[in-house]
C-alpha positions in Angstrom: 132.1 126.4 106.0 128.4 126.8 106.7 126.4 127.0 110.2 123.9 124.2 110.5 121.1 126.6 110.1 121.8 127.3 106.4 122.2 123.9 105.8 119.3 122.4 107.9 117.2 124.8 107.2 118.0 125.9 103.7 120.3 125.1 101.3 123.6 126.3 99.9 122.9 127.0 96.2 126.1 127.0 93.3 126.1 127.6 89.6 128.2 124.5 87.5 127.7 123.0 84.1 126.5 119.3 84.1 129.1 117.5 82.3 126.5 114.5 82.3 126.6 111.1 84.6 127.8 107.3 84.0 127.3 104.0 85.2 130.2 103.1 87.7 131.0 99.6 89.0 132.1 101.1 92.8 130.7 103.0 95.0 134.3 104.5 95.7 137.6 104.8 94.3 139.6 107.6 93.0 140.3 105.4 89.8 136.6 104.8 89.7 135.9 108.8 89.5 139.0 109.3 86.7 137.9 107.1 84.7 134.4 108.3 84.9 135.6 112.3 84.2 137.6 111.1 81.4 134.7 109.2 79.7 132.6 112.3 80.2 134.8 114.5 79.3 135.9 113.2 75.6 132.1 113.0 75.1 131.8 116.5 75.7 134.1 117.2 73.5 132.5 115.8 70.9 129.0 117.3 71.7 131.3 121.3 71.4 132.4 120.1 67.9 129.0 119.2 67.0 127.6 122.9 68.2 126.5 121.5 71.0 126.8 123.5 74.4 126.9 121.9 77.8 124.1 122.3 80.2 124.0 124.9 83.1 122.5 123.3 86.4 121.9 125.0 90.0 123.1 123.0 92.7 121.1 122.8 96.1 123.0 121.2 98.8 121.4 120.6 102.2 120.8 117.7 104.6 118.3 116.7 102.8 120.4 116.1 99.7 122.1 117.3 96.4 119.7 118.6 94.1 120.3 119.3 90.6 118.1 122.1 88.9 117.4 123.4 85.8 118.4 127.3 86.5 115.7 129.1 85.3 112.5 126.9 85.6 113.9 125.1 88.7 112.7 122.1 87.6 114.6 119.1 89.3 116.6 117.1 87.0 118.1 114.8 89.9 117.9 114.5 93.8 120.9 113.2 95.3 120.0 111.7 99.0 123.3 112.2 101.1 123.4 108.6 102.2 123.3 107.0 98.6 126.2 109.4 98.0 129.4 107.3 99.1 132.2 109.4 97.1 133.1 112.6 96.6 136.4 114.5 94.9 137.7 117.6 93.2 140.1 117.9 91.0 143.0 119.8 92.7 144.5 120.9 89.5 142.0 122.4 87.5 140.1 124.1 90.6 137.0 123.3 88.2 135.6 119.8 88.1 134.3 118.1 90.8 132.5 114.9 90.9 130.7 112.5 93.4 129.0 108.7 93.3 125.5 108.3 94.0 123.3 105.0 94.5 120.6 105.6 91.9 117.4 105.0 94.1 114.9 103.0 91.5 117.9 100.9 89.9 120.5 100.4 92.5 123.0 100.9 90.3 126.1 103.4 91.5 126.3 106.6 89.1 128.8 109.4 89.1 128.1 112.6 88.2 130.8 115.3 86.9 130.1 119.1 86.8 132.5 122.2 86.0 132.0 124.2 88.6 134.1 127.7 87.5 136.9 127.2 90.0 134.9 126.0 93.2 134.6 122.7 93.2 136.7 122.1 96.3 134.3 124.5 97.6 131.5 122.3 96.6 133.0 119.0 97.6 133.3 120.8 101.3 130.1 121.8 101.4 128.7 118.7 100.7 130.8 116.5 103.2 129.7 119.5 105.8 126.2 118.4 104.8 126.7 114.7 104.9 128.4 114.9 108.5 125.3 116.6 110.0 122.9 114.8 108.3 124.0 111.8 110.0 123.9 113.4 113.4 120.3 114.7 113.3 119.3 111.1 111.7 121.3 109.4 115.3 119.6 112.4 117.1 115.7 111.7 115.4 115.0 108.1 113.6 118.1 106.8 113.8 118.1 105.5 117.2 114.5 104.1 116.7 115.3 101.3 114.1 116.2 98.5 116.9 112.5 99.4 118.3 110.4 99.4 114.7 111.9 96.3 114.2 110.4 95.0 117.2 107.2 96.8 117.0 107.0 95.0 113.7 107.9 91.1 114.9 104.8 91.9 117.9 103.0 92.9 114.5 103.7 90.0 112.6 103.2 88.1 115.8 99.2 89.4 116.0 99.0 88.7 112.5 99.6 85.1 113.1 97.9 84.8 115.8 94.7 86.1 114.2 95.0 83.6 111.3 95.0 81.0 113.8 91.9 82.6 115.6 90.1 82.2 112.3 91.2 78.4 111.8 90.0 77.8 115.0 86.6 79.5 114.2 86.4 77.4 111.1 87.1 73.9 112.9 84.2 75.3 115.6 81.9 76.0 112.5 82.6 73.1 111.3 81.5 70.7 114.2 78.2 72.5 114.8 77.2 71.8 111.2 78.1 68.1 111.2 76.5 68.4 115.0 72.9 69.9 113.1 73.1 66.9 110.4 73.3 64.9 113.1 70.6 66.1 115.0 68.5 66.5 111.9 68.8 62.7 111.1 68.4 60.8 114.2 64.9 58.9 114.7 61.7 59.9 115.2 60.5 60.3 118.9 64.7 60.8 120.1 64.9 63.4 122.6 67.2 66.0 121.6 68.4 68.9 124.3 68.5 71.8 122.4 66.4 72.7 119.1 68.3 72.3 116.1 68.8 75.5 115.1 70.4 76.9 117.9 73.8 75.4 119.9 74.8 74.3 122.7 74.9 78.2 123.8 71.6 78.7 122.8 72.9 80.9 119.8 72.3 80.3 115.9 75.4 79.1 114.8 77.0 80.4 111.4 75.8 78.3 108.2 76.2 79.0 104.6 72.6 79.5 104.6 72.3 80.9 107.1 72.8 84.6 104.8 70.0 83.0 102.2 67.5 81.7 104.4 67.5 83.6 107.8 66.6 81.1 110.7 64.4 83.0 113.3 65.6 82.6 117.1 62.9 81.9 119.6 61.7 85.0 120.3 60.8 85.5 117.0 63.6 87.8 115.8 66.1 87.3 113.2 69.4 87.0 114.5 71.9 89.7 113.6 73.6 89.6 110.0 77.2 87.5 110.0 79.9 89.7 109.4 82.3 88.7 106.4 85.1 86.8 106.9 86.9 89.9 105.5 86.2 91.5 107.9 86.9 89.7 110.7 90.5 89.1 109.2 90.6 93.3 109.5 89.9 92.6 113.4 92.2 91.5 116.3 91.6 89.0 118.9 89.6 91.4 120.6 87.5 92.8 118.0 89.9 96.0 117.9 91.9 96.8 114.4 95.5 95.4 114.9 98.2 97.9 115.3 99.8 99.3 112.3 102.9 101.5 113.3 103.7 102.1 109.9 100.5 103.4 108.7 100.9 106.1 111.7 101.2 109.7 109.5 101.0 108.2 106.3 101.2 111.6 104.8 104.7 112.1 106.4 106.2 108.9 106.2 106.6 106.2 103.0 104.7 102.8 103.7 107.8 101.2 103.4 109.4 103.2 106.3 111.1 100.7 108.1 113.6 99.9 104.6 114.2 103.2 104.3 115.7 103.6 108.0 117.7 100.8 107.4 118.7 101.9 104.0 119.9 105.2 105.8 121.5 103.7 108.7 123.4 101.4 105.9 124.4 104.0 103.8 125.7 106.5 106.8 127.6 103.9 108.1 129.0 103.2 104.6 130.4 106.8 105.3 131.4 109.5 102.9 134.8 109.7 101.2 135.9 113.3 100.3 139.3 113.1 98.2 141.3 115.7 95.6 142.8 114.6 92.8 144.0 114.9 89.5 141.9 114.2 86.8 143.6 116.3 83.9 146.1 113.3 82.5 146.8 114.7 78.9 146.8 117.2 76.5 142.7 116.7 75.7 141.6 117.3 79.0 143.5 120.6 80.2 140.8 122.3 78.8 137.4 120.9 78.4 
């Protein structure tokens, strides 16, 4: 209905009233949907006899997602990712009211949302299954095909990270036996011969002591060895002194912290797949015309 430019690009804008959104226990299910328009429906009923008037919204489709807009401010009400959306129907009938089930993104929960589109909501529906097919292609095409690689990427991360924990155990257990060696050294007798002064090692270096930061020991030349860095900061350090790897810090201003969930979420909900269906909503009396 729509070349991939407009669609990639832009976004295909319609005019419908918001008939509101409810809790559904699916995430598809032409029952599921019916039951969902009728719910909304008689409530809208009741908010016309109050004096109420239902809500005009502009609808943004695109690969990026179904927006929902308040028409003149532009304000977004709702953002719809196309992978969370798992359902999708018109009602074949009434030409006007058209509905789809989204995954709610901060509760989980599956939502449907019904809006009277003024006789194109098969139009609509279309649209946003012409959306959700290419979508899925560029994400194959892009980030898709690199979530078997992140994941590995992230076990050799988690892998360094392990390894430099037991870099620093091993460093403890080392600091540990120089300072039992210097008690040592410190309380033998008078008049023992002793290879090494006590305040360096075996290396000839001054060792790492607690006091070492409150009472600086002089080396032999005179000079005061160089401070100790904190143990903060050598758990920022790799084996070889170098920051470890962070792929997912790479761009941080284009891509969320958390970027490996989100691939999989999106490779989990394109596979889920998206379910366009017409129906009949309009069973009675009260809803042939809402």
């Amino acid at each position: 209905m729509h070349t991939p430019e407009a669609l990639s690009k832009h976004y295909i804008p319609y005019n419908a009233k918001f008939l509101g959104s409810t809790e559904v226990e699916q995430p598809k299910g032409t029952e599921v949907v019916r039951d969902a328009v009728r719910k909304l429906k008689f409530a809208r009923h009741i908010k016309k006899s109050e004096g109420q008037k239902i809500p005009k919204v502009e609808l943004q489709i695109s690969i990026y997602g179904v927006k929902i807009l308040e028409p003149k401010t532009k304000e977004v009400q709702h953002n719809c990712q196309l992978h969370r959306i798992s359902f999708c129907a018109d009602d074949k009938t009434d030409k006007r009211i058209f509905t789809f089930i989204c995954k709610d993104s901060e509760s989980n929960k599956h939502l449907c949302y019904v809006f009277d589109s003024e006789k194109c909501a098969e139009e609509i529906t279309l649209t946003i299954g012409q959306a959700f097919d290419l979508a899925y292609r560029k994400f194959l095409e892009s980030g898709g095909k690199d979530v078997d690689t992140r994941k590995q990427i992230a076990g050799l991360q988690k892998r360094i990270q392990d390894l430099e924990t037991e870099n620093m155990e091993l460093k403890n257990k080392v600091q540990d036996l120089e300072s039992r060696l210097r008690i040592t050294q410190a309380s033998s007798p008078a008049g023992s011969v002793t290879l090494k002064s006590p305040s360096t090692d075996i290396f000839d270096m001054v060792p790492f002591s607690p006091i070492s930061q409150q009472s600086p020991i002089p080396t032999r030349n005179g000079t005061q060895p160089p401070p100790v860095p904190s143990r903060s900061a050598e758990i920022k350090r790799d084996l070889f002194g170098a920051e470890p790897f962070d792929p997912f810090n790479c761009g941080a201003g284009d891509f969320p912290p958390d970027v490996q969930s989100k691939l999989d979420e999106m490779q989990e909900g394109f596979k889920m797949g998206l379910t366009l269906e017409g129906t009949v909503f309009c069973l009675d009396p009260l809803d042939s015309r809402c």
